[in-house]
PLY file of the C-alpha trace (Angstrom):
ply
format ascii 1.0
element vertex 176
property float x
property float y
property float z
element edge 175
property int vertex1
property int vertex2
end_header
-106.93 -132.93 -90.59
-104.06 -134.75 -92.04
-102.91 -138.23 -90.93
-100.16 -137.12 -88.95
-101.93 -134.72 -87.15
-104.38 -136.95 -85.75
-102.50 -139.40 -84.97
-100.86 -137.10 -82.60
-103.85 -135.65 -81.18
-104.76 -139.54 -80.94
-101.45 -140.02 -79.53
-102.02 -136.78 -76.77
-105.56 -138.78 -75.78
-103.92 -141.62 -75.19
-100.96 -140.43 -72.98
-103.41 -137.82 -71.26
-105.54 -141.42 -70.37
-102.20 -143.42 -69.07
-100.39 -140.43 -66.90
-101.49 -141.97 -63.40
-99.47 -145.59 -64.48
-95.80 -143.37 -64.19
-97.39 -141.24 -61.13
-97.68 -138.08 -63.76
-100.00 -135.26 -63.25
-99.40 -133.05 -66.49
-101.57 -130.82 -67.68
-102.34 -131.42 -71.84
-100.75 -128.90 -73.71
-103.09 -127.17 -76.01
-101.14 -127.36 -78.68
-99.17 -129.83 -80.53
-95.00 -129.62 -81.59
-93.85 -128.50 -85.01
-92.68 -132.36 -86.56
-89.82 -131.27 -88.48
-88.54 -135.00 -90.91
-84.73 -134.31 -91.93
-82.22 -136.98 -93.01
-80.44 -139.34 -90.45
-76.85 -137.81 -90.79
-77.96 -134.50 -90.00
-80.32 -135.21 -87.01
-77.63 -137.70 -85.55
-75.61 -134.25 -85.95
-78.14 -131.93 -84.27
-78.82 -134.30 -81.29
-75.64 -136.53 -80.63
-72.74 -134.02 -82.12
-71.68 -137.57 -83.85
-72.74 -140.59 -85.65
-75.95 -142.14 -83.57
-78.75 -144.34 -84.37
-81.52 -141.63 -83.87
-85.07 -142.07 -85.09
-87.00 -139.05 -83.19
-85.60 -136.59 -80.74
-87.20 -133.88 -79.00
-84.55 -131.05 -77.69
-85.51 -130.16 -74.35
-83.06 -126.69 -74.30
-84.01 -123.71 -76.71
-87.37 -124.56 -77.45
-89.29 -121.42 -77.55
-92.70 -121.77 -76.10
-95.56 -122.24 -78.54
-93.25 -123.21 -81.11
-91.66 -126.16 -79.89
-89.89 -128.59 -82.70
-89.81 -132.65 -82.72
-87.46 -134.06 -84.87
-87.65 -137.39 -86.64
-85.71 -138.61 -89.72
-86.79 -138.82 -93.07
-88.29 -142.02 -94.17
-90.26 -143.37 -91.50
-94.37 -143.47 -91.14
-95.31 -142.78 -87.15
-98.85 -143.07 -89.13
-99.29 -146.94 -90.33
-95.73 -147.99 -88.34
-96.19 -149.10 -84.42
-92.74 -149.04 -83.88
-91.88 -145.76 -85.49
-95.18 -144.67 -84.00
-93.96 -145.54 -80.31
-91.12 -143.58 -80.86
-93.10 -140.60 -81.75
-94.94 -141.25 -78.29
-91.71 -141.25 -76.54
-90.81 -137.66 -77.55
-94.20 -136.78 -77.66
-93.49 -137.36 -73.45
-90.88 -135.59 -73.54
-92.70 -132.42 -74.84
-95.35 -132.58 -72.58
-92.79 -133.06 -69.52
-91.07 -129.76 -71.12
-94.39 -128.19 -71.54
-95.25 -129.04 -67.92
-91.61 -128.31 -66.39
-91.34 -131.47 -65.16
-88.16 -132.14 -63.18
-87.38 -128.33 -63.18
-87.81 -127.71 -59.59
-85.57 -130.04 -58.08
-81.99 -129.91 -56.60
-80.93 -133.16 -58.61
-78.30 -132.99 -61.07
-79.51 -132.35 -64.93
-78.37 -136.32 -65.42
-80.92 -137.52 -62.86
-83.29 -135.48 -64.13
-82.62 -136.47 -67.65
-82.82 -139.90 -66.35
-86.33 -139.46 -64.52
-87.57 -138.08 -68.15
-86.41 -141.02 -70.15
-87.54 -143.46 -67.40
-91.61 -142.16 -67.69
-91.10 -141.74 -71.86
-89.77 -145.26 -71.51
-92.58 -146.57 -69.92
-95.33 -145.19 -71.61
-93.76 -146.19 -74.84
-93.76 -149.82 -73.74
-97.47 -149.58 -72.05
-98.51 -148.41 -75.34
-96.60 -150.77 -77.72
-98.07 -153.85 -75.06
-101.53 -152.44 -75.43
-101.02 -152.05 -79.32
-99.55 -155.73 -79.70
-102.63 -156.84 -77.92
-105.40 -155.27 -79.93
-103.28 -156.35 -83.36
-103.21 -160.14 -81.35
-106.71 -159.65 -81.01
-107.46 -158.28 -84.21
-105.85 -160.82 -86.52
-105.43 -164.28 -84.07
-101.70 -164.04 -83.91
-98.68 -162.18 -82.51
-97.55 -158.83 -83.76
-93.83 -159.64 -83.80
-92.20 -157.20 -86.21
-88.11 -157.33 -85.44
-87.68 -153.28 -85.52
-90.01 -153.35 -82.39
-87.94 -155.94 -80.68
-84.91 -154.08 -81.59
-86.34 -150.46 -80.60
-87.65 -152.01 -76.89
-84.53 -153.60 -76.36
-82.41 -151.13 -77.41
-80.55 -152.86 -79.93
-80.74 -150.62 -82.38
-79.51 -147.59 -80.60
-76.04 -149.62 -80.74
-75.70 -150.20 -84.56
-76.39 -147.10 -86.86
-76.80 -149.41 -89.95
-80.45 -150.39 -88.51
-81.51 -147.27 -89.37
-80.67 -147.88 -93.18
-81.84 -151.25 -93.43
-85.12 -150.07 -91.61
-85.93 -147.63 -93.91
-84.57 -149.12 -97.02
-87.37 -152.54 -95.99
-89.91 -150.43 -95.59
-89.50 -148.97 -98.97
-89.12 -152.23 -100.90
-92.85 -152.98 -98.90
-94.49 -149.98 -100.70
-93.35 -150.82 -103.93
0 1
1 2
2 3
3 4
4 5
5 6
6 7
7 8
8 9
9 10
10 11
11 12
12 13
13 14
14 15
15 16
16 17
17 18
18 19
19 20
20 21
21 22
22 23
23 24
24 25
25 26
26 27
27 28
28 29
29 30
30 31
31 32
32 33
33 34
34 35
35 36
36 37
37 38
38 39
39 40
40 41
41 42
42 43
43 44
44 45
45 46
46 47
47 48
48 49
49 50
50 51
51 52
52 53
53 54
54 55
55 56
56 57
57 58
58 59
59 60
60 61
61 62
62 63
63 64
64 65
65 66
66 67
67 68
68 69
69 70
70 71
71 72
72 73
73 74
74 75
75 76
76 77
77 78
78 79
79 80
80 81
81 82
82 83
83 84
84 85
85 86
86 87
87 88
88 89
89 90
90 91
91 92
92 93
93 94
94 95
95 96
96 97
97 98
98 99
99 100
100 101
101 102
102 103
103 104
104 105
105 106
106 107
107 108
108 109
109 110
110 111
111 112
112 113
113 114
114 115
115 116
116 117
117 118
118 119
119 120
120 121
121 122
122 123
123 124
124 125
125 126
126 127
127 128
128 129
129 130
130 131
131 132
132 133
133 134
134 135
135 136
136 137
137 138
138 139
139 140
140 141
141 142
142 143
143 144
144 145
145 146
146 147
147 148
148 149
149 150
150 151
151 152
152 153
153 154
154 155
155 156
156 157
157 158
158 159
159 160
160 161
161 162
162 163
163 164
164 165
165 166
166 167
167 168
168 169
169 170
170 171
171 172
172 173
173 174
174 175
């Protein structure tokens, strides 16, 4: 099994194990989504029609069934990253809700239910990035306090598309 791949299925676990904090009942799909890594100009495209400071999206309209797509851009590791990795989780949500049709039976405008979506992705992603901080605190006697992770949970980034660049462009000079 390739990295990726388990760290989704560890990913799956772990949202499967945290459903009853956002008042969820979804069943685990049996499958996991196609990840499908193109470049940041041509996701921001796909998912915002513009410009935008996208790092993962998962289309919730003409998925077919079995088949389903995640998108995230080229250059980041949801592997050995916890903040690229908690974005992963947050669309990971977001299939499951799709794979569940969560929301669908409701009278409530597509922009509540949109919002209802982001609001349980939302919070598991910061249950999980608290839980992760902790066993890295624990781990190595100090604070995990990387600034794309502050950025990401405060939404900082999703206002200035040049984070993107600089993001990736750091965690290439740390490889070499």
């Amino acid at each position: 099994m390739d990295p990726l791949h388990s760290t989704m299925t560890a990913l799956f676990i772990w949202i499967n194990a945290h459903l009853g904090s956002i008042g969820a009942n979804y069943q685990m799909p049996n499958y996991l989504p196609e990840i499908k890594f193109e470049s940041q100009k041509k996701l921001s495209q796909k998912a915002c029609g513009k410009p935008c400071a996208i790092v993962g999206w998962y289309p919730t309209k003409n998925q077919i069934n079995g088949k389903e797509v995640l998108y995230l851009i080229e250059g980041v590791d949801p592997v050995n990253n916890l903040c690229i990795r908690t974005i992963l989780l947050h669309e990971l949500v977001h299939f499951w809700q799709d794979y569940n049709n969560a929301f669908e039976d409701t009278n409530d405008s597509e922009k509540v239910r949109f919002t209802y979506k982001e609001q349980q992705a939302t919070l598991l992603e910061h249950i999980y990035r608290g839980n992760e901080y902790e066993k890295y605190r624990k781990k190595h006697d100090k604070y995990y306090k990387p600034r794309c992770c502050k950025s990401i949970s405060f939404g900082r980034c999703v206002n200035d598309p040049g984070w993107i660049d600089q993001f990736i462009n750091k965690s290439k000079n740390k490889k070499s």
